[in-house]
Residue, then its C-alpha position, 0 to 999 in steps of 0.5 A: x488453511x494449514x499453511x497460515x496460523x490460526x487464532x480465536x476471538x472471544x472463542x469464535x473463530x476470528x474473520x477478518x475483512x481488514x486486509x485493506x489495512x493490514x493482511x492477516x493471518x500471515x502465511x506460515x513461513x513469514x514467522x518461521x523466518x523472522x524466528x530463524x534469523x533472530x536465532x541464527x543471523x540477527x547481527x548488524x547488516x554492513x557493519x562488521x565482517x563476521x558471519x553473522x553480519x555476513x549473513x544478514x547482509x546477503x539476506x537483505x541484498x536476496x529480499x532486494x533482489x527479490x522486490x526489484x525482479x516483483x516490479x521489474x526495477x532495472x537493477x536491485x540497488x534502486x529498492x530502498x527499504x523502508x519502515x512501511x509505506x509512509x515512511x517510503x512516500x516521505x522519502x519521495x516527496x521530501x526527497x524529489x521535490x524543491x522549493x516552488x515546484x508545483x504537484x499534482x495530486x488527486x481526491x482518492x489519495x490516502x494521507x500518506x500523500x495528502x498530508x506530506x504534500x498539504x505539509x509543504x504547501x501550507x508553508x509555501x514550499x510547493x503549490x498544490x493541486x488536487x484532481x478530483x473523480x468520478x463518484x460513479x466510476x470512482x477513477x481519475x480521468x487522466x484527461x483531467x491530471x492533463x489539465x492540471x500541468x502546469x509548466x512548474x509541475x514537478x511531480x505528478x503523486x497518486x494511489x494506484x488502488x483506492x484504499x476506500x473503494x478499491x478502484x484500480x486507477x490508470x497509472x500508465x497513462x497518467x505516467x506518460x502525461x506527466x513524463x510528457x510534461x517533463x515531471x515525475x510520476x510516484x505512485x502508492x502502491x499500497x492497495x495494489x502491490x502483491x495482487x497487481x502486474x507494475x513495471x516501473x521502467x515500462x508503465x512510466x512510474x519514476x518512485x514505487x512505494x508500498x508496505x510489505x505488510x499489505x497485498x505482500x503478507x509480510x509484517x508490519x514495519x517493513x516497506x520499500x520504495x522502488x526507484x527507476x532508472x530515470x532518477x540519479x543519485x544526484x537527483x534524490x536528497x536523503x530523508x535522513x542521514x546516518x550510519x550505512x555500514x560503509x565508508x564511515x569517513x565521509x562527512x556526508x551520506x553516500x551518493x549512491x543507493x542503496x545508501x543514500x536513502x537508508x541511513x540508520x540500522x534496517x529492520x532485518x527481521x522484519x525483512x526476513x519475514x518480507x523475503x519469505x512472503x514474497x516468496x509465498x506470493x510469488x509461488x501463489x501468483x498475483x493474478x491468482x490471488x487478485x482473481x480469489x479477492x474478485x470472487x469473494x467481492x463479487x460474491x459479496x456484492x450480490x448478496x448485499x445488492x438484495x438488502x435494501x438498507x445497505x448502500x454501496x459505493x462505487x463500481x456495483x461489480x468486482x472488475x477493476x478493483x482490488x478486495x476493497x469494499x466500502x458500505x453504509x447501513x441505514x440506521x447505524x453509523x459506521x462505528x455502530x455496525x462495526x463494532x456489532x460486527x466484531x463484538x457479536x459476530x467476531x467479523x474485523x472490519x474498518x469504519x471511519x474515513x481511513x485515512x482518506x478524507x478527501x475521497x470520503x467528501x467525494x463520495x458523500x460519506x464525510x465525516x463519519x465515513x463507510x463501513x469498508x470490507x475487505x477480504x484477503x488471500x486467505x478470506x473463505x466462502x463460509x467467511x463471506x457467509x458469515x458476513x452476508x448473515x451478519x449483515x442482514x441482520x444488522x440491516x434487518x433483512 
């Protein structure tokens, strides 16, 4: 652990199985960053010919280089950055769709996706359809988002991994039933971006969003939107309109990206802690890391599987997932076991339907939800000891 920062809850060491939300501890380097650019190179990107402002700008443009080799963008100009992975989507939904198009999207969505798009139905601006799941295998049938195109279906949106259940989802074939239809495919990829293999051009997804303060190590308030080279310029309408830095005297947005969709100063700080982390993933290895959440799931799940008052959603093993995992106890609401959780045994956790209730109603756990664990890159086996220990109590083994 000597390469991320170290803290204390309540004189305990603090063991945190919230990464699903929020991953922490950082690695090291990602403060290191945001405290060097703040001392040295803090000054506005684009918008002087100083050096400071010289070298904010080459920051940003080495951290867009960087997020665009990650998901294989054709060209660094197609990554927008953003402030987390909602504001990306938003920027997608409300830039990509027109009046009478009809979406289709699924039960699994985080609300990201779910409210922008409820949003613009309910006052008549789009139509809506929801494809739902399995509740046994917790994965959309791409035969099922087939059924639901339509001729006026613009858009296909969905989760590539479930933010409640952690359950990789089939975005490439779903991408292909959607270009065969001659709609548009975003993805969220929230769950899946750090851990995952995407290639935006070859699995078919036409806008990639995330938060760079997930799966990535980053901080909060920074994300992006990846978009292929499918979509033109012309093709995008801006989601807010201001300064770029550059050709100040045109009354409109500039029509080329980055610019089109990043009006307004960027968070360059933030930025520069999201280089750094990548550049942490990247020297781990995604697939190494997937394959660390694996373990510590699997090692979690046959724990838990002897402790009869602990119910387990989903898939029983670790395959096809991502370090998301959602239980209930007998006995304890969700709020009630993760607050003992914390208090007593100083474990992090989220209960609730976070942010997901249309999956929730699926699985049978609306309103009050799941307890949802969920280990990181950083996550030991002495963590999961502890949890497993906690547990049994909480459940009376």
């Amino acid at each position: 652990m000597a390469d991320v920062i170290d803290a204390t809850h309540a004189g305990l060491r603090a063991i945190y199985f919230d990464n699903a939300a929020t991953s922490w501890p950082k690695p090291a380097c990602v403060a290191e960053a945001m405290s060097l650019f703040l001392a040295n190179d803090a000054a506005n990107p684009g918008r002087a010919g100083h050096r400071m402002a010289v070298a904010a700008e080459k920051m940003l443009d080495r951290v867009r280089k960087s997020l665009a080799d990650f998901v294989r963008a054709s060209e660094p100009s197609r990554v927008i950055f953003s402030s987390n992975g909602t504001d990306a989507l938003n920027i997608a939904l409300k830039g990509l769709l027109r009046e009478g198009d009809h979406v289709v999207t699924t039960t699994l969505e985080h609300n990201s996706v779910s409210r922008p798009l409820e949003a613009m139905s309910r006052r008549g601006f789009i139509t809506l359809t929801r494809v739902d799941f399995s509740p046994a295998s917790c994965v959309i049938d791409p035969d099922d988002i087939r059924r639901a195109m339509t001729p006026r279906t613009k858009l296909v949106a969905m989760t590539h991994a479930s933010n409640v259940l952690g359950t990789l989802q089939p975005i490439e074939p779903v991408g292909k039933i959607a270009h065969d239809h001659g709609a548009r495919f975003l993805v969220d990829a929230a769950q899946s971006i750090g851990l995952v293999d995407v290639d935006v051009e070859a699995m078919h997804v036409d806008a990639l969003a995330f938060p760079g303060h997930k799966g990535l190590l980053g901080p909060t308030g920074t994300g992006a939107l990846c978009l292929s080279s499918r979509i033109a310029a012309e093709q995008i309408l801006p989601f807010r309109e201001g300064g770029t830095g550059g050709d100040s005297s045109s009354p409109t947005q500039p029509a080329v990206f980055p610019h089109l969709l990043e009006g307004g100063t960027p968070n360059t700080v933030g930025i520069a802690g999201l280089g750094a982390a990548i550049d942490f993933v990247n020297a781990r290895g995604p697939s190494q890391m997937l394959a660390h959440e694996r373990a510590i799931l699997t090692k979690i799940l046959e724990a838990i599987a002897a402790l009869p008052k602990i119910r387990i959603f989903g898939p029983k093993s670790a395959g096809d997932r991502v370090g998301a995992l959602s239980i209930t106890i007998d006995g304890y609401s969700p709020q009630e076991a993760a607050a003992i959780l914390d208090e007593s045994f100083a474990i992090a956790v989220r209960p609730g339907l976070h942010c997901a209730p249309y999956a929730h109603r699926t699985i049978g756990t609306f309103p009050d939800g799941t307890v949802r664990i969920s280990p990181g890159v950083f996550t030991t086996s002495d963590d999961v000891d502890t949890l497993v220990r906690a547990l049994g109590e909480i459940a009376g083994a």
